[in-house]
GUKE-699139 format. One line per field, with one value per residue (C-alpha): z, y, x. Coordinates in Angstrom, 3 decimals. Example, Ala and Ser with C-alpha at 12.3 -4.5 7.8 and 13.67 -1.06 7.14 Angstrom:
pz <- [7.800,7.140]
py <- [-4.500,-1.060]
px <- [12.300,13.670]
end
This chain:
pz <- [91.107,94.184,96.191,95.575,96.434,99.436,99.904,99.015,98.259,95.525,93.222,90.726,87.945,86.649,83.610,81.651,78.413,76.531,75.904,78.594,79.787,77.269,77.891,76.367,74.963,72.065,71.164,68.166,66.790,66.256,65.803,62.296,61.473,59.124,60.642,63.114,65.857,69.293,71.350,72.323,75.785,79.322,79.545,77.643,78.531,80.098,81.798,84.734,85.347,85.204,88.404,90.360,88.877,87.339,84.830,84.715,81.118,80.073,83.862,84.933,88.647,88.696,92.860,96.066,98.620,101.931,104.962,103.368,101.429,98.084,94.586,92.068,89.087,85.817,86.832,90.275,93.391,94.253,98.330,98.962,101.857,100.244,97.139,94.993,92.677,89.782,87.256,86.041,84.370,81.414,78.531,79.015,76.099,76.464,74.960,71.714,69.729,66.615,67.132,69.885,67.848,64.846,63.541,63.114,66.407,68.150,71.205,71.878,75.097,74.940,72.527,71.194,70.284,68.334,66.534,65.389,64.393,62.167,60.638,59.030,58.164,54.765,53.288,52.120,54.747,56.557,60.639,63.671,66.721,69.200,72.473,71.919,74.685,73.961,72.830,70.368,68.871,68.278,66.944,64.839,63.585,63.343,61.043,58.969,58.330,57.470,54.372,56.264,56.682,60.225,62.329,65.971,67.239,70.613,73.076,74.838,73.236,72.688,72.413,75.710,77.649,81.049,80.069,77.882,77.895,75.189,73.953,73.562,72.609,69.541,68.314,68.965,67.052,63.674,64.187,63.733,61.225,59.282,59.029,58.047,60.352,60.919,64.389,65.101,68.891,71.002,69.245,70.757,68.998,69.369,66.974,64.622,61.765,59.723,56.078,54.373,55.524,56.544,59.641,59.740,62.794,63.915,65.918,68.151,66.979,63.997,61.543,61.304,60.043,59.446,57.118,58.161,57.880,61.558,64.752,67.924,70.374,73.361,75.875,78.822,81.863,84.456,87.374,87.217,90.417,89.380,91.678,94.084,94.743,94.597,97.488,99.704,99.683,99.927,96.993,96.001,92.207,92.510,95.156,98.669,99.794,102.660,102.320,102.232,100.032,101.249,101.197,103.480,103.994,105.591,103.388,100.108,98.479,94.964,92.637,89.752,87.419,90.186,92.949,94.902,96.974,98.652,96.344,92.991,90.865,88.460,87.683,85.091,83.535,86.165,89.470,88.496,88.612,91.827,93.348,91.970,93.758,97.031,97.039,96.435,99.067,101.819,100.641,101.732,104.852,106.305,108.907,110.011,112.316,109.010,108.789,105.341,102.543,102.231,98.899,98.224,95.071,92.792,89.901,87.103,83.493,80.594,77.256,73.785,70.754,67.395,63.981,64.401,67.264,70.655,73.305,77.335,80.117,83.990,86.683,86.420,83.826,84.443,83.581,86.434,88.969,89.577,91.686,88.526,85.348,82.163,80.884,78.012,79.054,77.356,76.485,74.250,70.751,70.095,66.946,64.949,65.137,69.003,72.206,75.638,78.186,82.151,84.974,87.559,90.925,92.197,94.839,91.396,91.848,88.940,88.999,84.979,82.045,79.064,75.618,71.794,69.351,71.633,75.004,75.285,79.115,80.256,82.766,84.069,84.691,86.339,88.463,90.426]
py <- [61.266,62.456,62.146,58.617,58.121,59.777,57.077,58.752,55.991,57.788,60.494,62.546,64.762,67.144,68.737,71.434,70.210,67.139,66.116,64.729,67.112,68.370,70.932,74.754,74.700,72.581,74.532,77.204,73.976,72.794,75.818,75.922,72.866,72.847,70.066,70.349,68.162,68.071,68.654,65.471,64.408,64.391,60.681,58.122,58.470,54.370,56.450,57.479,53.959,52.353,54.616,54.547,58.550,58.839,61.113,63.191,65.100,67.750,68.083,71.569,72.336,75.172,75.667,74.542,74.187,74.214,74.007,70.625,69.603,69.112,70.141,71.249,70.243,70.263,66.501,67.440,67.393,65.571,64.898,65.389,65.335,67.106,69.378,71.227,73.795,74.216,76.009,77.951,81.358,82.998,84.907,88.821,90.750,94.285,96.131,97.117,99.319,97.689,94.755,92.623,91.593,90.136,87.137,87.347,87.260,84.784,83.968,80.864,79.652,75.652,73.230,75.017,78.401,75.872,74.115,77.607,78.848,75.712,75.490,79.124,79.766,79.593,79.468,83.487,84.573,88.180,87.244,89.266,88.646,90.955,90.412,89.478,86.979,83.506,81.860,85.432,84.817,80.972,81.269,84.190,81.531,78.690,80.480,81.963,78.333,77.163,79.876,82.935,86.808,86.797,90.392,90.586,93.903,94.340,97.585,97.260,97.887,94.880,90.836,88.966,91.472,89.532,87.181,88.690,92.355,93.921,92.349,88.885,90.296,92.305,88.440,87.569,89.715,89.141,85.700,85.959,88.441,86.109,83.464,85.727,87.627,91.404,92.980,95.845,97.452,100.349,100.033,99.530,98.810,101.257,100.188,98.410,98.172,95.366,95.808,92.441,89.468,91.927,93.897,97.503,97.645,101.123,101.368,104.012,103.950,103.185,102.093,103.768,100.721,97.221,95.304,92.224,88.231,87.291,88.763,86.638,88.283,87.016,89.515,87.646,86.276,86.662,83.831,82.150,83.143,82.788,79.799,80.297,83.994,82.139,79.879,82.268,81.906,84.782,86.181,88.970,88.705,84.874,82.758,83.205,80.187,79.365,77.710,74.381,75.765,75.544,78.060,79.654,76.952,74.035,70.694,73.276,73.505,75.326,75.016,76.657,79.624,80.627,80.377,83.435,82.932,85.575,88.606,85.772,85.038,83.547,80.152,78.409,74.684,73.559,75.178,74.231,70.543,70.893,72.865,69.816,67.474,69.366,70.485,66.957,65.378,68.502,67.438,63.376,63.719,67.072,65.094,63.293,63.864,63.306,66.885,68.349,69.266,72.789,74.726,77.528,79.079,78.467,80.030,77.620,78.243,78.894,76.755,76.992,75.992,76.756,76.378,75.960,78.962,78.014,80.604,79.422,81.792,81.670,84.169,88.086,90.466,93.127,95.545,93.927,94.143,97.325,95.599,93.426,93.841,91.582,89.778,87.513,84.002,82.331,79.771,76.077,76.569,78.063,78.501,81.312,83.851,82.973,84.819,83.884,86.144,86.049,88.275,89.029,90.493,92.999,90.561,87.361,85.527,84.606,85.546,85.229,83.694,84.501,82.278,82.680,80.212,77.797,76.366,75.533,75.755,76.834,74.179,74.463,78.200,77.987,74.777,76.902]
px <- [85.856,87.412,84.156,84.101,87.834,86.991,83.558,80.595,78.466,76.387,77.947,75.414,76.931,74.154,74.624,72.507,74.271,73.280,77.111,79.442,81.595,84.571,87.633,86.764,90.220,88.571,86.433,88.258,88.761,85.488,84.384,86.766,86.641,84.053,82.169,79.231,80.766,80.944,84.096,85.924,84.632,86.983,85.905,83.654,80.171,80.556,83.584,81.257,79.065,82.158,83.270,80.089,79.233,75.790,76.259,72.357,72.566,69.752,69.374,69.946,69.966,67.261,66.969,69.095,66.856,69.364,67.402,65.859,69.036,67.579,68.370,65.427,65.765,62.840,62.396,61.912,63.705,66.758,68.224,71.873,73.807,76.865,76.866,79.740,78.424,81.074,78.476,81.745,81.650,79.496,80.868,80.309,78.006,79.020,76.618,77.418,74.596,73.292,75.130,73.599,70.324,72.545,72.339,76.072,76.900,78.449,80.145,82.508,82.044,80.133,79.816,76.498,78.629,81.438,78.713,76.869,79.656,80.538,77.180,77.751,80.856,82.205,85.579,86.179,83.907,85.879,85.310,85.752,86.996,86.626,89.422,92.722,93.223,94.058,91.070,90.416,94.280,93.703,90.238,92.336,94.408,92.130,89.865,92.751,93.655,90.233,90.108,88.500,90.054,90.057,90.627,91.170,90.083,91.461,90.884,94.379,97.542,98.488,97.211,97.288,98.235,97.877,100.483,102.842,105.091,105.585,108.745,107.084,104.193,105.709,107.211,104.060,102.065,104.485,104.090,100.071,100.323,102.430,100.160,97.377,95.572,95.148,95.400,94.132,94.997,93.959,90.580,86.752,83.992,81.050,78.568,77.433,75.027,73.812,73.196,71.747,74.251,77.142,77.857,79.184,81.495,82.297,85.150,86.953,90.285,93.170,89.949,87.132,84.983,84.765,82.639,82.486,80.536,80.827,81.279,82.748,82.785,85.894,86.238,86.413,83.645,81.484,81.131,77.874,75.976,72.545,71.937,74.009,72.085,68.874,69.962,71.217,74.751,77.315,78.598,80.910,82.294,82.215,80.422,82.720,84.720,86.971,90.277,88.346,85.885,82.777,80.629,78.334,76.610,77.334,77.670,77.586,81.301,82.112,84.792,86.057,85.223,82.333,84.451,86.053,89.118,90.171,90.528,91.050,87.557,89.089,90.715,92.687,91.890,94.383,93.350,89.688,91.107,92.635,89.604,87.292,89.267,89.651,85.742,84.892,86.673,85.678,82.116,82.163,84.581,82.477,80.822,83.941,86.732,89.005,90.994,89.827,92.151,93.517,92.733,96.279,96.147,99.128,100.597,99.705,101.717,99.605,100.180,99.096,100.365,98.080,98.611,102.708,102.573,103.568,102.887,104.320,103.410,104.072,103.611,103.471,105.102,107.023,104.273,102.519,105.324,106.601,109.826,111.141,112.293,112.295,115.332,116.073,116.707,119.722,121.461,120.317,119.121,116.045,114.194,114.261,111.595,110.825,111.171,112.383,111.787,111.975,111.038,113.360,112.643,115.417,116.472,117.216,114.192,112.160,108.654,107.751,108.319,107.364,107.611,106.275,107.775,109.268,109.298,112.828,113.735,110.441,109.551,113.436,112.493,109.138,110.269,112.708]
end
């Protein structure tokens, strides 16, 4: 959208999927809820004709060739004088023996992965989820509601570990036991073994083994740099940028999960926004005299509320900053059974906050 507000006379959206495009928060809850639907979409497919965007579904971009500008596609070739790759990040498959030939394993990544897993679970069904990062702990929850034992077997020592210390996490942690689900930290999965319609998980840790119905497994991404590798362009763990983020090559921009800035490969839902709109514009205005638009990376809070479970996140934790220390944050009314948690820097300023149960005074804290 930003490419046309910026006058590109023809914007093309290509898409491998056959959906319009959707927000991967969505997707724990069509993976549980017991329907094989798609995710709600961003925008109404009549959405993009309305604002000049033709929206080219089933139409993955297979080849850039850039000395000719044009984009290969299975239908053939397309010309483009500007071109933002945003083909975003994969799920990683460590290699687990025994385990990565099963038919119950899954991954929850795109609409596809939801819809699998709707199709075969079943209420009483004993699922595991392997990563306790967000999406692990609400597809924990998810399931739990929708009838299933659900176990989240994490390798740290405790769930979201980027975002929380241990202190929220520890609220945390009784609050998703509470509503059902089993935790088990400080373990790894190191095989597996499948025996009829179960799996035999063998971990390295507090349990020796898990029988199990399903495996998920949510332990993170990779950026996608397939095509960008194939064209040429310099990568590192995502596909380089500058601060207007274009690429190496001239007229080529990237934004999102792909994209390295800097020393940072990897976005949240709101930076990939921004980058969209910056990468979009840099893309129209390149051959103008028009200054471009500056990309600097921002701390962007992380929200999530599941199943009666709000979690609020902003900045570093103290774990992560050897200079600050965490403090609760008082005063107002908040519920029982949350936490409230900020990090302070030795010199008073605030460079965390931490949530689980509420997010009473959170914005105040991370607007300062």
């Amino acid at each position: 959208m930003s490419a046309r507000k910026a006058g590109a006379e023809a914007v093309a959206l290509f898409s491998r999927e056959s959906i319009p495009p959707y927000g991967r928060p969505s997707l724990p809850a069509v993976a549980f809820s017991g329907r094989d639907d798609n995710p709600p979409p961003l925008h109404p497919v009549e959405w993009y004709a309305k604002n000049g965007i033709e929206l080219r579904l089933d139409t993955a971009v297979t080849g850039i060739d850039l000395e000719n500008h044009l984009l290969k596609t299975l239908d053939g070739e397309e010309l483009f004088d500007a071109f933002v790759l945003a083909g975003g990040a994969n799920p990683l498959k460590p290699i687990i023996p025994g385990l990565m030939a099963s038919p119950s394993l899954y991954t929850l990544w795109s609409a596809e992965d939801a819809r699998k897993i709707a199709r075969h679970c079943k209420r009483g069904q004993t699922i595991a989820i392997i990563g306790g990062g967000l999406i692990g702990v609400e597809a924990a929850l998810r399931a739990t509601k929708a009838g299933k034992k659900a176990i989240i077997v994490e390798k740290g020592p405790r769930l979201l570990r980027p975002l929380l210390d241990e202190p929220a996490e520890k609220i945390l942690r009784k609050r998703v036991t509470d509503a059902g689900v089993e935790v088990i930290t400080d373990a790894s999965v190191t095989g597996a073994s499948q025996i009829a319609s179960k799996v035999c998980l063998r971990l390295a840790g507090a349990k020796s083994t898990l029988d199990v119905d399903m495996v998920i497994l949510s332990v993170g991404s990779k950026a996608n740099l397939s095509l960008a590798q194939s064209a040429g362009l310099s990568t590192d763990r995502g596909i380089c940028v500058d601060e207007t983020l274009q690429t190496s090559a001239p007229d080529v921009y990237a934004a999102g999960d792909c994209v390295q800035f800097g020393a940072i490969t990897r976005s949240s839902v709101m930076a990939a926004i921004e980058q969209g709109r910056i990468a979009g514009r840099n893309a129209v205005i390149a051959s103008e005299t028009t200054e471009p638009s500056i990309y600097t990376p921002k701390q962007y809070p992380t929200r999530m509320t599941c199943e009666g479970i709000t979690i609020c996140a902003w900045g570093q934790t103290a774990e992560q900053n050897s200079y600050a220390t965490l403090a609760k944050v008082t005063g107002g009314k908040p519920p029982a059974g949350s936490a409230r948690f900020k990090v302070v820097r030795g010199d008073g300023v605030v460079v965390g906050v931490q949530m689980v149960g509420t997010d009473l005074g959170f914005n105040d804290l991370i607007s300062k």
